[in-house]
Structures are given as C-alpha cells and as structure tokens.
Kinemage of the C-alpha trace (Angstrom):
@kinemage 1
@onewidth
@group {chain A} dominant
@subgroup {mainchain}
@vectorlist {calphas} color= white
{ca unk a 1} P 26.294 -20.575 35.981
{ca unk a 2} L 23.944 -18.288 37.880
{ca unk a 3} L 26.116 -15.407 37.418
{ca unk a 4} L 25.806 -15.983 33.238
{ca unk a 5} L 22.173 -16.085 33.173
{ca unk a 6} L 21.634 -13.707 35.511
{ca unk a 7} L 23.999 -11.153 33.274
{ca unk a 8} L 21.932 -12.762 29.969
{ca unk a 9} L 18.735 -11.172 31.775
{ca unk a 10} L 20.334 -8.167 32.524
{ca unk a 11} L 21.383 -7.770 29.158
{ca unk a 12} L 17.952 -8.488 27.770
{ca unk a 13} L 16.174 -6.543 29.976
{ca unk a 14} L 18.554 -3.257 28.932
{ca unk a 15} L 17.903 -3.425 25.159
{ca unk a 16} L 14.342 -3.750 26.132
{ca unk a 17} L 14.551 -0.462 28.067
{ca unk a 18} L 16.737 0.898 25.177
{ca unk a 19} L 13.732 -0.200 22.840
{ca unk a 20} L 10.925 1.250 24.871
{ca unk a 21} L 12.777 4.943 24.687
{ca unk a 22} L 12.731 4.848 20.632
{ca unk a 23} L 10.255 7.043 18.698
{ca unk a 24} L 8.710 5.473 15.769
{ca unk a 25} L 9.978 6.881 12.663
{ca unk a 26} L 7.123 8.984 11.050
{ca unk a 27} L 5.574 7.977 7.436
{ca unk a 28} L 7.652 8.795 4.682
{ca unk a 29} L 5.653 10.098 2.043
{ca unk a 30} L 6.307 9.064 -1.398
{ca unk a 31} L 4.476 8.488 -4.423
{ca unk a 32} L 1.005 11.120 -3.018
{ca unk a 33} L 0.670 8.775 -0.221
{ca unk a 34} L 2.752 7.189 2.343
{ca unk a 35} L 4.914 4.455 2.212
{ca unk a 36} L 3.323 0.940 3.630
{ca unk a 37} L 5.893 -0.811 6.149
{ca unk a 38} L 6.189 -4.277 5.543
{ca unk a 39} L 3.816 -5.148 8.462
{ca unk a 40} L 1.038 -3.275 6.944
{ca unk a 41} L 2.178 -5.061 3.121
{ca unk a 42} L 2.040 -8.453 4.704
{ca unk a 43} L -1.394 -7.673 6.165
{ca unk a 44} L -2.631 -6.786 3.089
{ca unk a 45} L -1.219 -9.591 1.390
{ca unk a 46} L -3.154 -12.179 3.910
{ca unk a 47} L -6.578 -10.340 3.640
{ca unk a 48} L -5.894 -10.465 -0.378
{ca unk a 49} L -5.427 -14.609 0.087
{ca unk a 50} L -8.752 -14.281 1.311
{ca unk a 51} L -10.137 -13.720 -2.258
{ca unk a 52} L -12.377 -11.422 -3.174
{ca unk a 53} L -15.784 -11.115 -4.991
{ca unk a 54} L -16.341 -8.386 -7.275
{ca unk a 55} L -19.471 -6.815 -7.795
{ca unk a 56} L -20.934 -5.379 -10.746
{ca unk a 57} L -20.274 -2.035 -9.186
{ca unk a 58} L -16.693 -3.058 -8.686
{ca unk a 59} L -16.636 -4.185 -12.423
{ca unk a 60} L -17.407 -0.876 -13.644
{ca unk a 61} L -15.659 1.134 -11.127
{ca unk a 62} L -12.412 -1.032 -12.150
{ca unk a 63} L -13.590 0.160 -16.006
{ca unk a 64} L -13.296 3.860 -15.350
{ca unk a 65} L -10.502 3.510 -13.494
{ca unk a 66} L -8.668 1.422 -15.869
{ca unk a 67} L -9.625 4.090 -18.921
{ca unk a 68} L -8.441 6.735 -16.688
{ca unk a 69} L -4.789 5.214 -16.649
{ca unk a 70} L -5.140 4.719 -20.117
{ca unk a 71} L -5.732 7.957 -20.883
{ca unk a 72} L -3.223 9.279 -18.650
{ca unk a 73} L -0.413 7.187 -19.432
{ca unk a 74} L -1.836 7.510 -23.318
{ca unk a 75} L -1.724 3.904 -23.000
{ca unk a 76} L 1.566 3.933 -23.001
{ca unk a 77} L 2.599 0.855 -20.551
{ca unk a 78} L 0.614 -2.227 -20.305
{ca unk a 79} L -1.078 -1.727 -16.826
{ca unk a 80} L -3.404 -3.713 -14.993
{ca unk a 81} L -4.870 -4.452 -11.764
{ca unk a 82} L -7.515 -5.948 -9.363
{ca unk a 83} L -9.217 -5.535 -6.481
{ca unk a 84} L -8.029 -7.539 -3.210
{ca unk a 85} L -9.996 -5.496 -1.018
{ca unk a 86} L -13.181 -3.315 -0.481
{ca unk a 87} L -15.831 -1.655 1.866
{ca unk a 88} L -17.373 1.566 2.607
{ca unk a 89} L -13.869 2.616 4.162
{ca unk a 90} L -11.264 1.091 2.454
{ca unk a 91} L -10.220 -0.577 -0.884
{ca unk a 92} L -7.051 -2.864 -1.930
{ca unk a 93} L -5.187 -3.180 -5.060
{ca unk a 94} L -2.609 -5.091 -6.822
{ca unk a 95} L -1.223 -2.279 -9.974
{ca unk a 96} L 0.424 -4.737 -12.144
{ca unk a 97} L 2.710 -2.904 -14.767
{ca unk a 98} L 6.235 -1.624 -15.663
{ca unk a 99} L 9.181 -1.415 -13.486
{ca unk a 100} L 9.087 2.169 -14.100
{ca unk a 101} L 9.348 4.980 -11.076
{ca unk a 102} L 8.295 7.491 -12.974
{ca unk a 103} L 5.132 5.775 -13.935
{ca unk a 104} L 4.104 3.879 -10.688
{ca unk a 105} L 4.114 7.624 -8.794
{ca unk a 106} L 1.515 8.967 -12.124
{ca unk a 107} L -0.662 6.454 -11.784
{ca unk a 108} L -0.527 5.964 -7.974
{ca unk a 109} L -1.060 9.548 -7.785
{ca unk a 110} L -4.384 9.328 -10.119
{ca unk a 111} L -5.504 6.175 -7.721
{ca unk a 112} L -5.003 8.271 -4.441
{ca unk a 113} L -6.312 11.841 -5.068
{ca unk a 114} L -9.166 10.779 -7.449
{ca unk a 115} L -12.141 9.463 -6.028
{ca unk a 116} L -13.860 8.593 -9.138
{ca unk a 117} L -17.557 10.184 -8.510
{ca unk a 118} L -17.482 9.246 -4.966
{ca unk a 119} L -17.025 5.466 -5.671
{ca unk a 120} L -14.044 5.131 -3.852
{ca unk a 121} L -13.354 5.194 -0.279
{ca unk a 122} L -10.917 7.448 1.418
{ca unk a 123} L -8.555 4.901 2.506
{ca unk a 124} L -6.908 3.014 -0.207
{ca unk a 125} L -3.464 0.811 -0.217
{ca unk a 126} L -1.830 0.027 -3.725
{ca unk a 127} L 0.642 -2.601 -4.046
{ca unk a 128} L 2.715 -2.442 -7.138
{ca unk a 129} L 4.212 -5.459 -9.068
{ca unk a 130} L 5.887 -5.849 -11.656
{ca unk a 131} L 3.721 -8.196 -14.567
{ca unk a 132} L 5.212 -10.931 -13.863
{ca unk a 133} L 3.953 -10.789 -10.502
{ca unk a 134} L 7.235 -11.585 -8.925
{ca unk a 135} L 8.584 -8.384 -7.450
{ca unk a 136} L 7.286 -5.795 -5.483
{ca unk a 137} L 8.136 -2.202 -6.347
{ca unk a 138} L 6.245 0.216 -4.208
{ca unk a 139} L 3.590 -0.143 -1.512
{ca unk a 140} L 1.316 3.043 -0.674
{ca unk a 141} L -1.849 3.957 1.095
{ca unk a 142} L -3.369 7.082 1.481
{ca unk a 143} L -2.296 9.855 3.537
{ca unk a 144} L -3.972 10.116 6.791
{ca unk a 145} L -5.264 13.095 8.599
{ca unk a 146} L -2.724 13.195 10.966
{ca unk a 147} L 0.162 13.607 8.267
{ca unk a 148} L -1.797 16.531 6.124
{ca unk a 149} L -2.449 16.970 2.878
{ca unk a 150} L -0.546 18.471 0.122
C-alpha cells in the first residue's frame, strides 16, 4: 500500500514539475484587441452581477456610442449594449447583436480604437452575445502595451 501512494505522489509531483516548465501562450489578437481567456470572461461576468449605476455621463456617452454603430453599420443589424463596468481606467460591456463575425470585429474595432472625446478609458473588455443573451461569441479587451499596437 505504501509503495502505491508513494508512486501516486511521485506521479503528481512530476506533472507538477512538467507544469511549472510551460510558457504561457501569448494573447492572440483578434478582433483589434486581444482575445479574453475564460478566467478573465468569468471575472468580468461576476463584477457585471454586481450591477451597475449609470450616470448621466454614462447615458450620453452610451448615446454617441450607440449612433456611432449606427452609422457605421448604417443601421444595418439591431445592436445594443450596456455598461457592466466603469472607472477612470477601465470600462465593461455586454454588445448584444447578430451572430455575425464580420460585424462583431467592425464594431469591436470602433469600441477599441475610438475613445469618443476622451470619455473612455484606455482599458476596455467587450463581451459579445448574441440577442437572445444566450451565447457568447467573442470576448475582447484592449491591447496592452506590452503586445503593441497596430
């Protein structure tokens, strides 16, 4: 019996050695950001349980950015979202719209490179759903300095 849990340990211990040697993979980049892993998605999803108050600020800030899509996408795709998230260094939001590749990249593009007067901070994370709020389709945040900019 010793012998077997003494091998068990052994065994555990190796794959933890194994583990320790791995590199993390670095951010994939994907839609003018980076690709959220699921730990950083499930974080996001927690804080956004939290609820969160908009402002009048937020109100119209949410305005402009919703005519900007509009405009964009010529209104093209019914498209909506909210804030679950924001400070001076970082905002949250859930894109509700179509299950459409082409379209989450446009307008998660517009959300990540435009900084609408100054009004919104450099760190942002967009989680995209589809309307019916049942599946996710992408999950980006903005690229940080280390990865570079286009």
């Amino acid at each position: 019996m010793k012998i077997i849990v003494k091998g068990a340990l052994l065994v555990v211990l190796s794959l933890g050695m194994v583990n320790c040697k791995k590199t993390q993979d670095p951010p994939k980049e994907k839609y003018c950001g980076i690709e959220m892993t699921g730990f950083e998605v499930m974080d996001s999803k927690t804080i956004a349980k939290k609820g969160y108050n908009h402002t009048s600020d937020d109100k119209e800030l949410a305005g402009d950015m919703m005519a900007a899509i509009d405009s964009m996408s010529g209104k093209a795709y019914d498209v909506n979202f909210s804030f679950f998230m924001r400070d001076n260094e970082k905002i949250g939001l859930y894109v509700l719209g179509p299950n459409d590749q082409k379209e989450i990249e446009k307008i998660s593009c517009l959300l990540l490179k435009e900084d609408f007067d100054g009004r919104l901070p450099e760190e942002r994370e967009l989680l995209f759903y589809t309307n019916d709020h049942n599946t996710l389709l992408a999950a980006v945040k903005s690229k940080s300095e280390e990865v570079g900019e286009e």
